[in-house]
C-alpha positions as CSV (number, residue, x, y, z in Angstrom):
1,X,6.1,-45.1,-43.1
2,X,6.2,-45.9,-46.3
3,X,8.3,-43.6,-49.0
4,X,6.2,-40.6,-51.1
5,X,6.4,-38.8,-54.5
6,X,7.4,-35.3,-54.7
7,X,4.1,-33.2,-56.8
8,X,5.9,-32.4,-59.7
9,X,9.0,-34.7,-61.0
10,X,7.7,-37.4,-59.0
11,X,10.6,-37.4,-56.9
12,X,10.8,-40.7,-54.8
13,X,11.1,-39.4,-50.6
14,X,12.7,-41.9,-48.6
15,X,12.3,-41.8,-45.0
16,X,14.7,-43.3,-42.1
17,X,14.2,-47.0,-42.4
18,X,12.9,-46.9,-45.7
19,X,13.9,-48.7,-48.5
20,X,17.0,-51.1,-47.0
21,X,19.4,-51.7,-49.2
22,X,17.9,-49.3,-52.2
23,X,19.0,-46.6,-51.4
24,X,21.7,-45.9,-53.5
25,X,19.7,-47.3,-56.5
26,X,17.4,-44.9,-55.5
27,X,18.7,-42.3,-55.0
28,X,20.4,-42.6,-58.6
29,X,17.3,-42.4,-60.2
30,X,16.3,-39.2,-58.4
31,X,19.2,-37.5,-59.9
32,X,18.6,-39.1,-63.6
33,X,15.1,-37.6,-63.2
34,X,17.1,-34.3,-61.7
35,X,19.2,-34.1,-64.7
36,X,15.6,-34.5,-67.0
37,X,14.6,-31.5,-65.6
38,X,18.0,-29.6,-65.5
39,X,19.2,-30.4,-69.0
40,X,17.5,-33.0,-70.1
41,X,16.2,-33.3,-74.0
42,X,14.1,-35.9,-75.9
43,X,12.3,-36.1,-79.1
44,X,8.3,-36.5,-78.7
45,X,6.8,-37.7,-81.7
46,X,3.4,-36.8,-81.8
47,X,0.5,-38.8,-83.3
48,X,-1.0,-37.4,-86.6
49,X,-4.5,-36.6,-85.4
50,X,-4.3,-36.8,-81.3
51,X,-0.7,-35.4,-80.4
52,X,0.8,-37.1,-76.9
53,X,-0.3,-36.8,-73.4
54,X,3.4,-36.4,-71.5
55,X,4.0,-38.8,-69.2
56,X,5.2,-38.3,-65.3
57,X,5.7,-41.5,-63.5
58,X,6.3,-41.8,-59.9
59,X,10.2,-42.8,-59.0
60,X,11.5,-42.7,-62.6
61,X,12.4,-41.1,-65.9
62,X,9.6,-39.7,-67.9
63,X,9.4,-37.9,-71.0
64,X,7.3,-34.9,-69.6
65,X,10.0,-34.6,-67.3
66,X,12.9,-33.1,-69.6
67,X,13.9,-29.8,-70.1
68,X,13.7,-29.6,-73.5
69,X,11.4,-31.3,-75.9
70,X,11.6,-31.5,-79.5
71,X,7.8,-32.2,-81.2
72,X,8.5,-34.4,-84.2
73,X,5.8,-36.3,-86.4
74,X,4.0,-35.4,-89.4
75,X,0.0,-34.2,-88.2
76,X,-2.4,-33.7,-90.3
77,X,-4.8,-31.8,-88.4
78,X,-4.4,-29.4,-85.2
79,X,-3.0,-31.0,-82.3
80,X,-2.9,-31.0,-78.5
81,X,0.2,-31.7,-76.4
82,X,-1.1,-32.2,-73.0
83,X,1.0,-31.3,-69.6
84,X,-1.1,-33.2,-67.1
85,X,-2.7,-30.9,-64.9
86,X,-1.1,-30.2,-60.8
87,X,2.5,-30.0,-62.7
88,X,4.8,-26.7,-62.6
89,X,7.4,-27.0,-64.6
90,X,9.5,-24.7,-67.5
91,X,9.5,-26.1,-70.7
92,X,11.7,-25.1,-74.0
93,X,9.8,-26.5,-76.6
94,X,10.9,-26.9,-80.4
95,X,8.1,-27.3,-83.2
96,X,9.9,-29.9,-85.5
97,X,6.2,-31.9,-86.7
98,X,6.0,-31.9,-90.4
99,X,2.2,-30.4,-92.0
100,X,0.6,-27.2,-91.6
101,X,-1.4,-27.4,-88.7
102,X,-1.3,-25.5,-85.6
103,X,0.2,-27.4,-82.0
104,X,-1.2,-26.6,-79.1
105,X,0.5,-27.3,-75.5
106,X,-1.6,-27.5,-72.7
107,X,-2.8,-28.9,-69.7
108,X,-5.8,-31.3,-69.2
109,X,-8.1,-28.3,-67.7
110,X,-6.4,-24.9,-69.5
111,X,-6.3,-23.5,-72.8
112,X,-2.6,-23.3,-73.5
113,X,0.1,-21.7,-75.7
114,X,0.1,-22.0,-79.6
115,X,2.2,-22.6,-82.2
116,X,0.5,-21.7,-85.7
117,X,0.5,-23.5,-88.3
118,X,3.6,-21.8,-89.8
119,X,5.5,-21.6,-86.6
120,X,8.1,-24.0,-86.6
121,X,10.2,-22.5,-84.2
122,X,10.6,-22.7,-79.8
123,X,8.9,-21.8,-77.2
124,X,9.7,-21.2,-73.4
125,X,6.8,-21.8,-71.8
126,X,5.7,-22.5,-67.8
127,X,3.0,-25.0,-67.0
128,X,1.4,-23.9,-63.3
129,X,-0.6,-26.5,-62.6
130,X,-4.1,-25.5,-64.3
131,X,-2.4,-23.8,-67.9
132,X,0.2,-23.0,-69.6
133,X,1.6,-19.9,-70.9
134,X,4.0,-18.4,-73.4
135,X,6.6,-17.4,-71.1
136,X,9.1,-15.8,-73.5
137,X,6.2,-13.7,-75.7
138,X,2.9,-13.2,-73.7
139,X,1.4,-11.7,-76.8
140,X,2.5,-12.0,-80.3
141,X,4.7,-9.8,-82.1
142,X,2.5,-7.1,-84.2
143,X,2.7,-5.6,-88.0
144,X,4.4,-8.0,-90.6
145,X,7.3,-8.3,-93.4
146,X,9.4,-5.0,-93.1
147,X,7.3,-3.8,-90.0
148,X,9.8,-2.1,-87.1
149,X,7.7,-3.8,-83.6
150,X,7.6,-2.2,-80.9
151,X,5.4,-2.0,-77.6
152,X,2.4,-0.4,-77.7
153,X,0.6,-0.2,-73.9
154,X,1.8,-4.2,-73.1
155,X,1.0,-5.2,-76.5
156,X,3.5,-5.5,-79.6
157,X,2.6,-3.3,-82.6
158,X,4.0,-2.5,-85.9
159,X,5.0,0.4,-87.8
160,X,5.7,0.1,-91.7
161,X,9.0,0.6,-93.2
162,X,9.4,4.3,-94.6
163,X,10.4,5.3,-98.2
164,X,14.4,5.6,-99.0
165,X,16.2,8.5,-96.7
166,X,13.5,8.8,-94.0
167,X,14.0,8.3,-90.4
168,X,11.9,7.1,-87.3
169,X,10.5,9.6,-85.7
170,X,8.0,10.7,-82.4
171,X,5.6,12.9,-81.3
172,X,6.3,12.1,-77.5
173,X,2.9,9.7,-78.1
174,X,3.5,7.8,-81.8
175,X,6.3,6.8,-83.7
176,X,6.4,6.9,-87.3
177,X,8.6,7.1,-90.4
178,X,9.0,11.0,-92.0
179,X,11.7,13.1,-93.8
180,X,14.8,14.2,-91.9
181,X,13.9,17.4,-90.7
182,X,16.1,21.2,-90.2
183,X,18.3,20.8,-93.3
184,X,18.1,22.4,-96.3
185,X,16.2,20.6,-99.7
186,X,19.0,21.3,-102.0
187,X,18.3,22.4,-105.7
188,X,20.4,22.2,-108.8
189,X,23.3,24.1,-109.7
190,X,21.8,27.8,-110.5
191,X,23.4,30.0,-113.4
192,X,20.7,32.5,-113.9
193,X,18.9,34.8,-111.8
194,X,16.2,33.1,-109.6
195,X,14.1,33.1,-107.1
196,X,14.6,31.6,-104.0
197,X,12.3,29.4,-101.6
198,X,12.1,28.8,-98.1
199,X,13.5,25.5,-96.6
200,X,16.0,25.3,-100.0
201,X,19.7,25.1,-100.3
202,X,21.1,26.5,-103.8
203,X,24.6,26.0,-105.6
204,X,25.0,29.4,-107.1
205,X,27.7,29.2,-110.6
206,X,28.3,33.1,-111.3
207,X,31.6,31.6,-113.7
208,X,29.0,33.6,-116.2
209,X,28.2,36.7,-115.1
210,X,26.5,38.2,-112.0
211,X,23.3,35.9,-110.5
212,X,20.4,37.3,-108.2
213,X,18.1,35.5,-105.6
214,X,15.3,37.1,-104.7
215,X,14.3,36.4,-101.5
216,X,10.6,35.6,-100.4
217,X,8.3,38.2,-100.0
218,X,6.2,37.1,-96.7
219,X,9.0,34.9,-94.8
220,X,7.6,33.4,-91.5
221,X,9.6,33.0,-88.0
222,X,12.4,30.0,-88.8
223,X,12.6,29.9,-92.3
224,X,15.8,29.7,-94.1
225,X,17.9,29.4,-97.3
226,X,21.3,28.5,-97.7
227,X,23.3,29.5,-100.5
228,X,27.0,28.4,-101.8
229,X,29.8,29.8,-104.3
230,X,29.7,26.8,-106.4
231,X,32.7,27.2,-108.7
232,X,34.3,29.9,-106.7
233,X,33.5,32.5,-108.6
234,X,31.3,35.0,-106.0
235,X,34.7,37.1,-106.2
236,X,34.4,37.6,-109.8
237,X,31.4,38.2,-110.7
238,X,28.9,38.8,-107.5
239,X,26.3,37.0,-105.7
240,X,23.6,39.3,-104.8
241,X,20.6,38.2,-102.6
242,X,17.5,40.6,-103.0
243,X,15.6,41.1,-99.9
244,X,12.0,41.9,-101.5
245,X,11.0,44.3,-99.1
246,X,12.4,42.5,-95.9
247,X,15.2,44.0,-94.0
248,X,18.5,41.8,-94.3
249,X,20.7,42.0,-90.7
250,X,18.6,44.8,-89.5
251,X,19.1,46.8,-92.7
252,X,17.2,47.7,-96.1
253,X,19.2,46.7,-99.0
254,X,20.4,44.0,-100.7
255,X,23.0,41.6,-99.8
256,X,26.3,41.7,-102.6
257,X,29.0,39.0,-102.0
258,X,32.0,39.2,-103.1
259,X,33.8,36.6,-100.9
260,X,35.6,33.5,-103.0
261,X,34.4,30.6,-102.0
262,X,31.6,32.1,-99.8
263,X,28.7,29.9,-98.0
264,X,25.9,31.0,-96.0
265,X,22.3,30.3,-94.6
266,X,19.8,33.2,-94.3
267,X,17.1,33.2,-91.2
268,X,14.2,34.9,-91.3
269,X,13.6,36.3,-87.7
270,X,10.8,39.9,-87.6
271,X,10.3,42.5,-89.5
272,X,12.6,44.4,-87.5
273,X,15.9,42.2,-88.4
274,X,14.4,40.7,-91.6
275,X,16.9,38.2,-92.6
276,X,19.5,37.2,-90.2
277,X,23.2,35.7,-91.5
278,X,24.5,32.3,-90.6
279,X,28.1,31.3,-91.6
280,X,29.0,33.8,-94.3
């Protein structure tokens, strides 16, 4: 019986009898083509208008046979680099070809994987027999320059880069880029009366003489403002938060501090406790 090729390295298969005195020459070249497929590199230059058809000859090294090839040649139009069809094999694949056109590697029959005509980078790809596809990025990334991707049901997408100091945020559905939430907007340093708004932090200076806030007059459930002794002063001349018609801790009248030093966030809870006091 005479020997027979393996389907996809082309393998020689000896059988008892086979082969006298070859053997061991034969059996060296199955390894060599082993070690193609293992580890094995080589440079393909491609032809400037047709590419290369990749080569798998029965019983001996071939250049479709390596591991990884390196496309090299300057094209001048799109090309094809063809895998001929019935193999299955991995490939790593580095565009190296010179002009901006795009590369496409494929088998005889399929439609194959891309690279663009800007993509000079690898590939890992996997020839089945009847196609081959991108193994290591099944679709392309989405968005573009300063984009965060991500995946979006299977498919990449891309969200655009926020504005300085925001974060990335999500809805339990979309992601996107907004303001940091739960702290406090903070103002200027205040030396006169004023009044104060939900969501706002003030540094109060009383070094002058005494200061009033005024608090808002229709607070809703959650809001706050924080307030802080900025020169340490609150002890000589007082800090006094007007409540506007709200209770403040359960009661009606105004807040005096007196406290050096003293910081604090209000929280606006009912009409029942008005203004509740955080951290005085």
């Amino acid at each position: 019986m005479p020997s027979s090729y393996s389907t996809d390295l082309k393998l020689e298969l000896m059988v008892t009898g086979e082969k006298a005195g070859l053997w061991g020459d034969i059996t060296n070249t199955n390894l060599n083509i082993l070690q193609q497929a293992i580890a094995g590199y080589e440079a393909i230059s491609l032809n400037a208008t047709t590419g290369a058809t990749l080569t798998f000859t029965n019983g001996t090294t071939s250049n479709g046979k390596n591991a990884v090839l390196d496309l090299t040649g300057t094209i001048t139009t799109s090309v094809n680099v063809i895998i001929p069809d019935g193999i299955e094999k991995n490939y790593i694949i580095k565009n190296s070809t010179s002009g901006s056109h795009a590369v496409v590697v494929k088998t005889n029959s399929g439609s194959g994987a891309t690279f663009d005509a800007t993509n000079k980078g690898f590939k890992l790809v996997y020839s089945d027999g009847t196609d081959v596809v991108d193994v290591a990025l099944a679709s392309p990334p989405g968005g573009s320059d300063k984009q965060i991707q991500f995946n979006d049901n299977g498919a990449f997408g891309g969200i655009t880069m926020g504005t300085a100091g925001q974060v990335l945020t999500t809805d339990g559905t979309t992601a996107s880029f907004g303001d940091v939430a739960g702290g406090a907007s903070w103002q200027a340093v205040k030396t006169a009366s004023f009044n104060a708004v939900a969501g706002e932090g003030y540094f109060v200076n009383t070094t002058s003489g005494v200061i009033t806030a005024t608090l808002p007059g229709s607070p809703s459930l959650g809001d706050f403002i924080s307030f802080i002794d900025y020169a340490r002063t609150f002890d000589t001349n007082t800090f006094t938060v007007g409540r506007n018609g709200n209770p403040i801790a359960g009661t009606a009248a105004d807040l005096t501090v007196s406290v050096e030093g003293a910081g604090f966030t209000l929280v606006y809870v009912d009409g029942t406790q008005g203004w509740l006091i955080k951290d005085l």
